[in-house]
C-alpha positions as a printed Julia matrix, in Angstrom:
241×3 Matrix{Float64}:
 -32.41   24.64   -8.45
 -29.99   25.36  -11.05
 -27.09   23.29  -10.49
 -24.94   24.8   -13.71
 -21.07   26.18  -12.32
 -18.7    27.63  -14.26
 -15.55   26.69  -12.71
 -11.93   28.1   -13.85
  -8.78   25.96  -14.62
  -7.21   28.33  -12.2
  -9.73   27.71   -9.49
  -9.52   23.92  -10.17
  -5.67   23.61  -10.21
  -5.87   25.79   -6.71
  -7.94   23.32   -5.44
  -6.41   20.42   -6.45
  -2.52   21.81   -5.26
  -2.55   20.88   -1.2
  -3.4    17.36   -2.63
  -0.78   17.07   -5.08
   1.57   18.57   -2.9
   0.89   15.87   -0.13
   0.96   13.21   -2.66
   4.58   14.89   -3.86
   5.51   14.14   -0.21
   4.17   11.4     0.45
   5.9    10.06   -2.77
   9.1    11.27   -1.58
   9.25   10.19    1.47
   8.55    6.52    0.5
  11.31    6.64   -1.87
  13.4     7.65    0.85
  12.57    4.88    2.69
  13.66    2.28    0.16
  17.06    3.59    0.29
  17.54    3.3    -3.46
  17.34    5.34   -6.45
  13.78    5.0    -9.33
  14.99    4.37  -12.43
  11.12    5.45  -13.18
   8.07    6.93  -11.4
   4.67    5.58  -13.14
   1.75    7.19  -12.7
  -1.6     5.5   -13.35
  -5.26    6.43  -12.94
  -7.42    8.99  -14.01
  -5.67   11.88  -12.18
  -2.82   11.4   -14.0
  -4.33   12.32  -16.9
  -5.14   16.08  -14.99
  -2.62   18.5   -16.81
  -1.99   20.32  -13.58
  -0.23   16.82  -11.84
   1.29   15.87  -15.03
   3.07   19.1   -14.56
   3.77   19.35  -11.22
   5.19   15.59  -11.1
   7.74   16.21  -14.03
   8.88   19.56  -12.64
   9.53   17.48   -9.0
  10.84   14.87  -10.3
  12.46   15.25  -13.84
  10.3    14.62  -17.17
  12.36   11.48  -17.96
  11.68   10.11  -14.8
   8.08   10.11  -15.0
   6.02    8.23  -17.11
   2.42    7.79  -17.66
   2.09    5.48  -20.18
   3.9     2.31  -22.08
   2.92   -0.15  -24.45
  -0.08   -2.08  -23.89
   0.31   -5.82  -24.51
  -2.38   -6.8   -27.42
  -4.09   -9.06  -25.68
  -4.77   -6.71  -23.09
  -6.28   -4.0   -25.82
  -9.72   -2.69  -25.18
 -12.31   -1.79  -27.69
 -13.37    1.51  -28.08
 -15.56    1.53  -25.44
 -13.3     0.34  -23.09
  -9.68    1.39  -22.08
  -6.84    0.88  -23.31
  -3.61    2.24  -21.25
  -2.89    2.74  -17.22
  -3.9     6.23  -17.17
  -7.62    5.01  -17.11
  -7.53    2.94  -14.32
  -5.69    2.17  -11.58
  -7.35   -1.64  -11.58
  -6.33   -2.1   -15.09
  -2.57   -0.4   -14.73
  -2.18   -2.78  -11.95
  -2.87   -5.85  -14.49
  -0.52   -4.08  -16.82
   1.85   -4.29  -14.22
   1.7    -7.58  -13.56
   2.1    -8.82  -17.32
   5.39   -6.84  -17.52
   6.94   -8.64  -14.38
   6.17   -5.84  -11.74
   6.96   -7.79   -7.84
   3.8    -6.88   -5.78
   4.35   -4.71   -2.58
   2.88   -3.79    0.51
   1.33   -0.36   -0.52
   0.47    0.28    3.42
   2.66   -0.2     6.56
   0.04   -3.43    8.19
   0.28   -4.06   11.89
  -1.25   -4.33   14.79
  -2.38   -1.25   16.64
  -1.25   -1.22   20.55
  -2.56    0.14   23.72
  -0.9     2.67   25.07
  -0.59    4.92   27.99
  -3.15    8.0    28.78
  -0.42   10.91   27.18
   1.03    8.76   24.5
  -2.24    7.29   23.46
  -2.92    4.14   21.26
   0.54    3.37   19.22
   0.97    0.85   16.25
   3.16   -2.17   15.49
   4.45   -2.7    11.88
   4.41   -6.43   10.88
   4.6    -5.79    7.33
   6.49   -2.48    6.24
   5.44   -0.66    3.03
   7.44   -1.25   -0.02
   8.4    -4.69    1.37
   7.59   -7.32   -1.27
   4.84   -9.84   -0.79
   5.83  -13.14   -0.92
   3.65  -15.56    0.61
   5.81  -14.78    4.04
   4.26  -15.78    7.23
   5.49  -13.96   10.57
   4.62  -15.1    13.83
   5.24  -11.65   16.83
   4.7   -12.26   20.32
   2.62   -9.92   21.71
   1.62   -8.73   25.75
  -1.84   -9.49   26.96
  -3.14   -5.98   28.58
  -6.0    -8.1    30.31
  -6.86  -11.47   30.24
  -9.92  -11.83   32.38
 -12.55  -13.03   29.99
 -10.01  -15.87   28.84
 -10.22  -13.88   25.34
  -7.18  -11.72   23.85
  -8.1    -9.23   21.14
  -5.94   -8.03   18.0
  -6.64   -5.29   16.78
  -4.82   -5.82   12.85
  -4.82   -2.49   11.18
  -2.68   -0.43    7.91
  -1.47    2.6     8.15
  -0.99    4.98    5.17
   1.31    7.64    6.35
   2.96    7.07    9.92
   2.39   11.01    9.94
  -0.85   11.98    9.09
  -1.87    8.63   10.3
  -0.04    7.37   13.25
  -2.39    4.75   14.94
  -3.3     3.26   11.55
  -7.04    2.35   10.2
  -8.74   -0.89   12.26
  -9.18   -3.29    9.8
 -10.51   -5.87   11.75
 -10.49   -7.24   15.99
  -9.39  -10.71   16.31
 -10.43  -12.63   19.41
  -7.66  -15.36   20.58
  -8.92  -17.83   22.92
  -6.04  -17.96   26.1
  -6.04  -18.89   29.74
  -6.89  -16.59   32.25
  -3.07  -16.61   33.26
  -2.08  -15.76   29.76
   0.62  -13.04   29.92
   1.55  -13.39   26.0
   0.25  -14.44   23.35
   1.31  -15.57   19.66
   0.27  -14.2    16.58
   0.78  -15.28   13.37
   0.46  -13.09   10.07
   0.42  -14.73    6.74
  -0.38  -12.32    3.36
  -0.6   -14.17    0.24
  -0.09  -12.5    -3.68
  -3.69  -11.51   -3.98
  -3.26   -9.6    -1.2
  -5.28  -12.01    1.37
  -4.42  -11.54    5.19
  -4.88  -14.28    7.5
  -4.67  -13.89   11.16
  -4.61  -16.59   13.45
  -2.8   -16.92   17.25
  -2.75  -18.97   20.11
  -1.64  -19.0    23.63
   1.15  -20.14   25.15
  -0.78  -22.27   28.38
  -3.95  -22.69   26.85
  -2.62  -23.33   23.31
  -6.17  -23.13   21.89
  -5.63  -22.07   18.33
  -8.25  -18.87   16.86
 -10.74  -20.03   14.3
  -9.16  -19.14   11.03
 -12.32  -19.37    8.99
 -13.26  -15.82   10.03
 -10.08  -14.43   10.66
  -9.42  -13.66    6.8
  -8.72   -9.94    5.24
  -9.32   -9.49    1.9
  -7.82   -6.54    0.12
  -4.86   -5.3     1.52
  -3.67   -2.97   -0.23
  -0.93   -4.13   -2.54
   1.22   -1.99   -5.01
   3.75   -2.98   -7.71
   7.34   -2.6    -7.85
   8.3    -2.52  -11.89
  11.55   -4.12  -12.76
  14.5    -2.38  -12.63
  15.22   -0.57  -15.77
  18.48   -0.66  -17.73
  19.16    1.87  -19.98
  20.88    0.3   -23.2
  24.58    1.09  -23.91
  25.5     3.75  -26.24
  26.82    2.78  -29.21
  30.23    4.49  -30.42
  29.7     7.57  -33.46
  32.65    5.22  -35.39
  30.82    1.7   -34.91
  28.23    3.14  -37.32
C-alpha cells in the first residue's frame, strides 16, 4: 500500500479553517464573558506555530495584541533537543506562565449535570465558572434528591467546554452520597485546589453520613492561566531627551 500524499497548503489551510474559526469564537466569546478588555492574547502550542492561525488570529484580533512568544527565563532553557519557548508545548507554556506570575483559571465551566424533564432533557449546574480564578475556594450547593429509594444520592460532577456546542457538559465522574430514605436534599461540597485537584464530598441533611472522600478525588481539571495585566510604559516627551 503506498501511503505517500501530496497534500497542498491550500488544501491544508481549507481544512484547518472551520477549526480556527470555532476557536476565533470560542475565544471571543470568553472574552466577552470577562467583561474586560486583553491587554494581550498568547498563543501557545504547536498550532500556533501553523502560518495559517498565526494569520488568521492577528487579522481578528490586531497583530499587537497577539503574541506567541516572550522571553524564556534561563533556567527554564532547553537544550537542543528539547524546547525552548511556549509555541512547543502547551505543558511547558503553562510552566512559563506560572514563573511570570500568571493567576491559574478555570479553563472549563465545572458543575454538576441535572436531570431534567423528557423535552428539555438533562441540563447542567455551574459551580465553578470559566475564567474564574482558582483559589483553593470550597463551595458547598444544596442540591434536590430526584429519588432516594436505595438510601444512595448520585452526583453526577461534570465540565463543560462551550455551553453551546456542549450544553450538558462531559461526566467526569458519579459520586454516590449515602442519605436517608426520606432525604429530599442533599449537600454538596466542591473544593478545587492550584494543581487543579477536585474533591467532592456531601452529606445529608437527616442521615448526615458524610461520602468517603478517598475516592471522590478528580485529578486534572482543566486549568488555564490568566497573565498579569500589562502596562504599557509612559511615553517619554521629544524635549526630555
Amino acid at each position: 500500500m503506498d501511503l505517500d500524499c501530496e497534500v497542498r497548503v491550500e488544501q491544508f489551510e481549507e481544512w484547518l479553517r472551520p477549526h480556527v474559526d470555532r476557536a476565533i469564537s470560542t475565544v471571543r466569546r470568553v472574552v466577552g464573558q470577562t467583561k474586560t478588555s486583553p491587554s494581550r492574547l498568547l498563543l501557545s502550542g504547536g498550532t500556533c506555530n501553523i502560518p495559517c492561525v498565526r494569520t488568521r488570529f492577528e487579522a481578528e484580533f490586531g497583530p499587537d495584541l497577539v503574541i506567541f512568544d516572550f522571553a524564556v527565563p534561563y533556567e527554564m532553557q532547553m537544550d537542543s533537543r528539547g524546547m525552548a519557548d511556549v509555541g512547543n508545548a502547551t505543558a511547558l507554556g503553562a510552566a512559563l506562565l506560572a514563573i511570570h506570575g500568571a493567576e491559574p483559571v478555570f479553563a472549563r465551566d465545572l458543575g454538576v449535570r441535572l436531570a431534567g424533564n423528557a423535552d428539555d432533557g438533562d441540563g447542567f449546574y455551574t459551580v465553578f465558572r470559566a475564567g474564574s480564578p482558582v483559589r483553593g475556594q470550597k463551595i458547598t450547593v444544596p442540591f434536590f434528591v430526584t429519588s432516594a429509594e436505595n438510601g444512595v444520592a448520585r452526583v453526577l460532577v461534570a465540565d463543560r467546554l462551550d455551553p453551546v456546542f456542549h450544553p450538558r457538559g462531559r461526566l467526569l465522574r458519579v459520586i454516590p452520597i449515602p442519605i436517608d430514605r426520606n432525604e429530599m436534599w442533599v449537600d454538596v461540597h466542591f473544593a478545587v485546589d492550584s494543581l487543579g485537584t477536585l474533591r467532592v464530598e456531601g452529606s445529608g441533611r437527616i442521615a448526615r453520613v458524610e461520602s468517603r472522600g478517598d475516592g471522590d478525588a478528580i485529578h486534572g481539571v482543566n486549568l488555564g492561566y490568566r497573565l498579569p495585566s500589562y502596562r504599557r510604559p509612559p511615553e517619554v516627551p521629544v524635549d526630555a531627551i
